[in-house]
Structures are given as C-alpha cells and as structure tokens.
Chimera marker file (.cmm) of the C-alpha trace (Angstrom):
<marker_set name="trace">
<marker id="1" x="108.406" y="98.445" z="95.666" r="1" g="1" b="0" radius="0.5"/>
<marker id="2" x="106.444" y="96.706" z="98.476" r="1" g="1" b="0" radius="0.5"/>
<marker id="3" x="104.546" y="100.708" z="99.656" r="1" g="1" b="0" radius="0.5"/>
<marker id="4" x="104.057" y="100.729" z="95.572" r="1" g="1" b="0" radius="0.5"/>
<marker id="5" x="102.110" y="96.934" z="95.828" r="1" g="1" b="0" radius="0.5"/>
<marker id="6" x="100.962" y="97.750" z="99.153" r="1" g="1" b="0" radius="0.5"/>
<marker id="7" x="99.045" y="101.157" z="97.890" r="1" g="1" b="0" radius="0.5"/>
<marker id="8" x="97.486" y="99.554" z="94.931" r="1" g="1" b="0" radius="0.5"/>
<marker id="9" x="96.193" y="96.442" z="96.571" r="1" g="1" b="0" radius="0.5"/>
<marker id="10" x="94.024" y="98.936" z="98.980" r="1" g="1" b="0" radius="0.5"/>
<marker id="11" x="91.834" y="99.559" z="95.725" r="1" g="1" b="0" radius="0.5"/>
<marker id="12" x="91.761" y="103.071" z="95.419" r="1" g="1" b="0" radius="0.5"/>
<marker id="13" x="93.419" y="105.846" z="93.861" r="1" g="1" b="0" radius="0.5"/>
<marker id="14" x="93.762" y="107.684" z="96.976" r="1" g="1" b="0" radius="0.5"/>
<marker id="15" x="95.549" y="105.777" z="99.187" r="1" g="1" b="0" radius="0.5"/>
<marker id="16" x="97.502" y="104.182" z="95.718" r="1" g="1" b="0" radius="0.5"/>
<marker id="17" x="98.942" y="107.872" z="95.747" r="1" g="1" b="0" radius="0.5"/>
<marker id="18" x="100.122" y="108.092" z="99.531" r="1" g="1" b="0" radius="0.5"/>
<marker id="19" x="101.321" y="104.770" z="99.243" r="1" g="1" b="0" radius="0.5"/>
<marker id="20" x="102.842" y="105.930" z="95.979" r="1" g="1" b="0" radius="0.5"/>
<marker id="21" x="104.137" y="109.354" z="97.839" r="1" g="1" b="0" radius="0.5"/>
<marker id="22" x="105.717" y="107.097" z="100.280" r="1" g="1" b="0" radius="0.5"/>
<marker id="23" x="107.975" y="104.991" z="98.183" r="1" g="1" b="0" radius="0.5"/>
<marker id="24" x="108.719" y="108.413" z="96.121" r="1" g="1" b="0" radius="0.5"/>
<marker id="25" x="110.807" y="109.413" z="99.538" r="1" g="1" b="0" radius="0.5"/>
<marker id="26" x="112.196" y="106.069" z="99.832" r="1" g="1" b="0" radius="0.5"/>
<marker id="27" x="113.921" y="107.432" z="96.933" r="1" g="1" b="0" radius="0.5"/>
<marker id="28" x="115.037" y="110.400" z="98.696" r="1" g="1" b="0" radius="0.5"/>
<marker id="29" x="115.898" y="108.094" z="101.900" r="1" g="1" b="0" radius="0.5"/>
<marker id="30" x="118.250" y="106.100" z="99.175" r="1" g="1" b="0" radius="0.5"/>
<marker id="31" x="119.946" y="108.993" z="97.867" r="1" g="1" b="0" radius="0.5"/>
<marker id="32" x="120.421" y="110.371" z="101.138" r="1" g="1" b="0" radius="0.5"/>
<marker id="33" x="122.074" y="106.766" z="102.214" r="1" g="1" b="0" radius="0.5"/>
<marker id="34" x="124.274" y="107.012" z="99.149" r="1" g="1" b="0" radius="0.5"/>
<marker id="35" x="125.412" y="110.114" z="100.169" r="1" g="1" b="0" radius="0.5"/>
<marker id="36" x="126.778" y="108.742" z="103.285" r="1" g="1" b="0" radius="0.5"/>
<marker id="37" x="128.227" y="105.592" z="102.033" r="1" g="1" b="0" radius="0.5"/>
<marker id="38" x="129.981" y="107.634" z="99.319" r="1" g="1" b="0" radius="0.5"/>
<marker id="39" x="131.190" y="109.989" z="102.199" r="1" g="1" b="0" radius="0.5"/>
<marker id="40" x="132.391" y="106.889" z="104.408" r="1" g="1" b="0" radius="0.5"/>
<marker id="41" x="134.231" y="105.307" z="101.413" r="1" g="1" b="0" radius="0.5"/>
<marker id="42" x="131.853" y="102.714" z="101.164" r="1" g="1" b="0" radius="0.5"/>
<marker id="43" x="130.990" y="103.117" z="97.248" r="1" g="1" b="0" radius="0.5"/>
<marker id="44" x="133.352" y="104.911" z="94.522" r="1" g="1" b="0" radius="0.5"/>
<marker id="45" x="131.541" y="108.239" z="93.372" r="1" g="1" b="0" radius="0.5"/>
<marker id="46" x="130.861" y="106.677" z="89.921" r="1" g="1" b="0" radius="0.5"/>
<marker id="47" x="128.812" y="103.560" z="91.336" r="1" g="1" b="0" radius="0.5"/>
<marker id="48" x="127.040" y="106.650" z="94.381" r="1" g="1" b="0" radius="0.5"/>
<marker id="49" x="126.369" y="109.077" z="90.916" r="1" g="1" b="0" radius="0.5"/>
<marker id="50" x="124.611" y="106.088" z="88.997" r="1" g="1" b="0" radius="0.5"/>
<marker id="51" x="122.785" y="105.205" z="92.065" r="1" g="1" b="0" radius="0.5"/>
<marker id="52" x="121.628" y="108.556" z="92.969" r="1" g="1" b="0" radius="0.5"/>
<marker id="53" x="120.705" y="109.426" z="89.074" r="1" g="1" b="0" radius="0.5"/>
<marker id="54" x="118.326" y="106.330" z="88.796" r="1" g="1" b="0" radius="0.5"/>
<marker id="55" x="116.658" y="106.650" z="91.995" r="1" g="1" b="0" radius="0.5"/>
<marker id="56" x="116.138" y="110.520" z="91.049" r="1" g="1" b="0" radius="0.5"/>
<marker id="57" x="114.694" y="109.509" z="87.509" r="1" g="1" b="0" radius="0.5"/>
<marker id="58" x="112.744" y="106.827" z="89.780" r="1" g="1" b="0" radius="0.5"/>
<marker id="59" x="111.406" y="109.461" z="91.697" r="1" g="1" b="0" radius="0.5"/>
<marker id="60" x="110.205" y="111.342" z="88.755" r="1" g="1" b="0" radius="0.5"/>
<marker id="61" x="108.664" y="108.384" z="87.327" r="1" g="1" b="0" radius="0.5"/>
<marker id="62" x="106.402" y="108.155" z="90.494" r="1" g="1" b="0" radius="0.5"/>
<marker id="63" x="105.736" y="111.635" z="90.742" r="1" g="1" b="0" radius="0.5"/>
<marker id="64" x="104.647" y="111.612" z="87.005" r="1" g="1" b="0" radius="0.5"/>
<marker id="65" x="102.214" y="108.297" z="87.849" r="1" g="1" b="0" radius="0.5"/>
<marker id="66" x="101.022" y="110.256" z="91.115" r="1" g="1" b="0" radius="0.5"/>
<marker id="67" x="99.732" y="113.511" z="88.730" r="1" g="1" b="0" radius="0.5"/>
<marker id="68" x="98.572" y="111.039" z="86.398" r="1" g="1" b="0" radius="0.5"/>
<marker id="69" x="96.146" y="109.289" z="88.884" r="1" g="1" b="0" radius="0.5"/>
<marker id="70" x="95.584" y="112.820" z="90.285" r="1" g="1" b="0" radius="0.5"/>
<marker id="71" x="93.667" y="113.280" z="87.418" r="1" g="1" b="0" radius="0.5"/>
<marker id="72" x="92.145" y="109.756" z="86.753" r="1" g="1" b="0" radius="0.5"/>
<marker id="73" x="88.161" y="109.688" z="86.589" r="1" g="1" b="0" radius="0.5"/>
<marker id="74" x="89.091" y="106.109" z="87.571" r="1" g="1" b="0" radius="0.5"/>
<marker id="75" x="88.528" y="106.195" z="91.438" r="1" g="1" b="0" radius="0.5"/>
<marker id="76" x="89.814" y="102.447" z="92.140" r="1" g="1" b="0" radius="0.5"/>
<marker id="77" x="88.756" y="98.901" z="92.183" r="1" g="1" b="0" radius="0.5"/>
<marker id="78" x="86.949" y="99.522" z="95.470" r="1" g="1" b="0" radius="0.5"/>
<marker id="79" x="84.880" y="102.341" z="94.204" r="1" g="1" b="0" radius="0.5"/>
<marker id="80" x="83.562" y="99.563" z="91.796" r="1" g="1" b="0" radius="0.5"/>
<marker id="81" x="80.279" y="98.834" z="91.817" r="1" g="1" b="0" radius="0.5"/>
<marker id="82" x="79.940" y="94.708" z="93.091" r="1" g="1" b="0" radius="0.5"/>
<marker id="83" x="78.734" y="92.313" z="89.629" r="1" g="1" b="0" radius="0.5"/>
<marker id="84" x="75.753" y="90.597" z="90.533" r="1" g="1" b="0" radius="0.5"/>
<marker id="85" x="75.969" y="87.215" z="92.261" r="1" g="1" b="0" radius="0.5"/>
<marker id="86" x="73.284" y="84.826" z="90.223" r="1" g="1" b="0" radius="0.5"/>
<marker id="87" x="73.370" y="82.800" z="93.153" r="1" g="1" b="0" radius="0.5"/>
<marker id="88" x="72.888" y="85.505" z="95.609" r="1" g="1" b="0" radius="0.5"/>
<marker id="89" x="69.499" y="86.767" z="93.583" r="1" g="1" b="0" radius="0.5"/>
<marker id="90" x="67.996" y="83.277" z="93.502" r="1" g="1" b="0" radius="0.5"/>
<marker id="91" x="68.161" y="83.063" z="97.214" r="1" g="1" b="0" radius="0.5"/>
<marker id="92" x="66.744" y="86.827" z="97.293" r="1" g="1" b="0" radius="0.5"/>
<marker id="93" x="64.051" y="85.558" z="95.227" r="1" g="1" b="0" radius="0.5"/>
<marker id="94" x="63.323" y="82.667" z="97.131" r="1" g="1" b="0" radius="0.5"/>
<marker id="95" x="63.406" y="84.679" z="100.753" r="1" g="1" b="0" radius="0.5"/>
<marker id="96" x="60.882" y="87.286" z="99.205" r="1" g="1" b="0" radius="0.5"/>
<marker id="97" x="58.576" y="84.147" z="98.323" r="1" g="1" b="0" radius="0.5"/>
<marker id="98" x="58.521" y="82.724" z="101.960" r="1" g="1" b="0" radius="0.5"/>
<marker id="99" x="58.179" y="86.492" z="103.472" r="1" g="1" b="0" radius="0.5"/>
<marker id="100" x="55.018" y="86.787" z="101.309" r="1" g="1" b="0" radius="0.5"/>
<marker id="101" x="53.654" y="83.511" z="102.805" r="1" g="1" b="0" radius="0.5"/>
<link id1="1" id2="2" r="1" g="1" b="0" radius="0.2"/>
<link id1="2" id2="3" r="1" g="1" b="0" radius="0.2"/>
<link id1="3" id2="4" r="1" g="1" b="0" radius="0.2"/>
<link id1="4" id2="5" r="1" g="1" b="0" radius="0.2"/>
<link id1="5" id2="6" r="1" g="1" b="0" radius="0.2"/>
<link id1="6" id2="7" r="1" g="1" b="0" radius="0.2"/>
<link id1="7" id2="8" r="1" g="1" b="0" radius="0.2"/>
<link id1="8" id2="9" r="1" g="1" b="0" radius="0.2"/>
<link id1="9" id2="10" r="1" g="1" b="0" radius="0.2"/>
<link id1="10" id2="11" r="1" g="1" b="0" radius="0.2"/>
<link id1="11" id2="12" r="1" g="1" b="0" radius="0.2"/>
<link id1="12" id2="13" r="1" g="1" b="0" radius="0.2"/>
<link id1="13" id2="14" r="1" g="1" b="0" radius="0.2"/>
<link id1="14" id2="15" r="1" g="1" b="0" radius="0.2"/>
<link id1="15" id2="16" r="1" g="1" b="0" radius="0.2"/>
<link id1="16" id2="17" r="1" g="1" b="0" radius="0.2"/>
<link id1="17" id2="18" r="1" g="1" b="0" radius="0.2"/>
<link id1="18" id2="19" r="1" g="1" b="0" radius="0.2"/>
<link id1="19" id2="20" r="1" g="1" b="0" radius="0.2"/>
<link id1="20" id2="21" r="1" g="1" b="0" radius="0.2"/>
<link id1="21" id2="22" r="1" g="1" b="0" radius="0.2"/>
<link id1="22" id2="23" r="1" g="1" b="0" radius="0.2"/>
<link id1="23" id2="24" r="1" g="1" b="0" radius="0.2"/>
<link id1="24" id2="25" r="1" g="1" b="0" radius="0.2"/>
<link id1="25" id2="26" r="1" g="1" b="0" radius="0.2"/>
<link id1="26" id2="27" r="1" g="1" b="0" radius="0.2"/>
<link id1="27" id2="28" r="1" g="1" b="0" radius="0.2"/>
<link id1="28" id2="29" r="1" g="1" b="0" radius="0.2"/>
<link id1="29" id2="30" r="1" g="1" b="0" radius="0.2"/>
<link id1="30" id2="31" r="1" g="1" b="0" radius="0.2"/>
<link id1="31" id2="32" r="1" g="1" b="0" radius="0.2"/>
<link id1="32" id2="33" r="1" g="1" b="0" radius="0.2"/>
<link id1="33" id2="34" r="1" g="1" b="0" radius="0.2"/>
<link id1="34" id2="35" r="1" g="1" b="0" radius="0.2"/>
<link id1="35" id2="36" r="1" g="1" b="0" radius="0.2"/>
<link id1="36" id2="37" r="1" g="1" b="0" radius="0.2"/>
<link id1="37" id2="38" r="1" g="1" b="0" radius="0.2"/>
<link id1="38" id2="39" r="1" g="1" b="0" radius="0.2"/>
<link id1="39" id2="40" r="1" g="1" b="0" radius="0.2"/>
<link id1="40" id2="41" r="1" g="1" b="0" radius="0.2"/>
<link id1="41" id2="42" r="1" g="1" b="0" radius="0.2"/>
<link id1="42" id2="43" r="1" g="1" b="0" radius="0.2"/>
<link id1="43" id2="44" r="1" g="1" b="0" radius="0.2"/>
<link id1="44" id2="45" r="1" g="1" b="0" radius="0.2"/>
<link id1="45" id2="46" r="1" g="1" b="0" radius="0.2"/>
<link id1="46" id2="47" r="1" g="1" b="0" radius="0.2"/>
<link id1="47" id2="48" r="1" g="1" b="0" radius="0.2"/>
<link id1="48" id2="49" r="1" g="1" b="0" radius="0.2"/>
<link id1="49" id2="50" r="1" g="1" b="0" radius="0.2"/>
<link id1="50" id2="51" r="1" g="1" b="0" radius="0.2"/>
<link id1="51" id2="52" r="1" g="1" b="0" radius="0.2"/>
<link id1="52" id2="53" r="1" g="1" b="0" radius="0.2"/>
<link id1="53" id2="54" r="1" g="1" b="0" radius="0.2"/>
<link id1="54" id2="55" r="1" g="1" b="0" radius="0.2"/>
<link id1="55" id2="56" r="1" g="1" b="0" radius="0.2"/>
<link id1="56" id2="57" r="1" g="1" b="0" radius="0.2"/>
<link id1="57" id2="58" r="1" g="1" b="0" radius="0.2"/>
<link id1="58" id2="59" r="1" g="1" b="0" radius="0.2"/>
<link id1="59" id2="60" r="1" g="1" b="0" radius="0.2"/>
<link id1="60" id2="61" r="1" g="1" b="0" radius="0.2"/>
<link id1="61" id2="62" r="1" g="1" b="0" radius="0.2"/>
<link id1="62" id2="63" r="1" g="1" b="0" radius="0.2"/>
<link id1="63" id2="64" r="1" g="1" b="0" radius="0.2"/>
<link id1="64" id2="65" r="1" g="1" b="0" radius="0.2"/>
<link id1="65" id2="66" r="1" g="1" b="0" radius="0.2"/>
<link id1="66" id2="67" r="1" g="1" b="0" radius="0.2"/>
<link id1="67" id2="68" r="1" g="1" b="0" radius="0.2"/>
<link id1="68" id2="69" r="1" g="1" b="0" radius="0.2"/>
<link id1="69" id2="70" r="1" g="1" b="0" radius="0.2"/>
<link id1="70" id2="71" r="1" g="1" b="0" radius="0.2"/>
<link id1="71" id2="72" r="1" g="1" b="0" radius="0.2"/>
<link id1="72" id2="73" r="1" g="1" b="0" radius="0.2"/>
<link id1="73" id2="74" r="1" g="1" b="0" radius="0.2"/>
<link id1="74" id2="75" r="1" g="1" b="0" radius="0.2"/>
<link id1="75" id2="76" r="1" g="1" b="0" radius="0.2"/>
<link id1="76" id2="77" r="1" g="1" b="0" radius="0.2"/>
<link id1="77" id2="78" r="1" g="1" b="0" radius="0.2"/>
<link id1="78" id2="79" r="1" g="1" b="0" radius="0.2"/>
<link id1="79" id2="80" r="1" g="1" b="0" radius="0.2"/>
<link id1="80" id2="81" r="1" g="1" b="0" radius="0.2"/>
<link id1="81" id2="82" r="1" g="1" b="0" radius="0.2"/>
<link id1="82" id2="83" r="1" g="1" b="0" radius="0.2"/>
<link id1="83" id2="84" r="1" g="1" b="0" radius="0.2"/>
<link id1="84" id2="85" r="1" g="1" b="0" radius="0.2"/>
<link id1="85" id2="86" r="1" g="1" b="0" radius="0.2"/>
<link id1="86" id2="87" r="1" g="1" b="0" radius="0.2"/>
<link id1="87" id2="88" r="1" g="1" b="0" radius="0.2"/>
<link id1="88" id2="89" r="1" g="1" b="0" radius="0.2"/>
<link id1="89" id2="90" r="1" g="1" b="0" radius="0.2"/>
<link id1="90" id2="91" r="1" g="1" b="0" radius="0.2"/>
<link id1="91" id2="92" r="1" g="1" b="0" radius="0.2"/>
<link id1="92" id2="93" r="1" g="1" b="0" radius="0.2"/>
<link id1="93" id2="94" r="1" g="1" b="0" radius="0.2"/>
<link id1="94" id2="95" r="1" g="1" b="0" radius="0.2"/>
<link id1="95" id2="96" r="1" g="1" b="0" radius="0.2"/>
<link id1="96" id2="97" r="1" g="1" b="0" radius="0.2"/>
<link id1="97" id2="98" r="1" g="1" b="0" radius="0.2"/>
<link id1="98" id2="99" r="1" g="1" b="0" radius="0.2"/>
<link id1="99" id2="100" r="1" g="1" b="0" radius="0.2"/>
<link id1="100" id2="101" r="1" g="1" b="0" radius="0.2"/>
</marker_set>
C-alpha cells in the first residue's frame, strides 16, 4: 500500500506504474512468505490458501490498473499544465511597466 501511495504522489503515470510494479511483487514476496510459514507450521493450509488466493487476485488487480494506465492519454498531475496565478500576472504586469521606464 505505501509503494501504491508513494507512486501516485510522484504525479505521473510513469513512475505510478513502477511504483505500482513494485507493490505487485510485494504480492509475490507475501505469497512466497506464506509458503514458508505454512511449511514451518506457522499457519494451517486453509488460513496460507486464503492468504495466497487474495494476494494473487491482488496482484491481478494491479496488473489490470498497470495496463490500464499503460494506455491512459492521461500522463499525470505533473504533466499538467500550472493554472495561472492572478497574483503572479499583476506583478508581471507591473515589472514590464518599470522595465519600460
């Protein structure tokens, strides 16, 4: 969850998808875990199976958003271009009055 919030706050798509492609082998780094603890006796195979199913529909979830932005026109928030600060043009307009002095 935090690569997920992490990707998207860098505001755009790109690096949202790495970020994205990192939490998607989290996943796999969870499954892999459950394997182990299930091996060591640490979870019953019912409460491992569950585990493992939802972080593989998890997985396919993010995969699914990753094509999805893939193929997004949208490009991010960064990629956005800035709205016009009113204050920021009356100052422009005032400097351009003194440099014409």
């Amino acid at each position: 969850m935090s690569n997920i919030a992490e990707g998207y706050e860098r505001g755009g798509n790109q690096e949202f998808i790495q970020f994205l492609a990192i939490a998607k082998g989290s996943c796999g780094e969870v499954r892999c875990q459950l394997y182990v603890a299930l091996d060591q006796g640490y979870v019953n195979r019912e409460v491992a199976e569950a585990l493992m199913d939802q972080h593989k529909k998890l997985s396919i979830m993010i995969h699914k958003f990753m094509e999805h932005l893939k193929g997004s026109r949208f490009k991010g928030q960064k990629y956005k271009a800035p709205k016009p600060d009113p204050k920021l043009a009356e100052f422009d307009a005032l400097l351009q009055g003194y440099l014409k002095k």
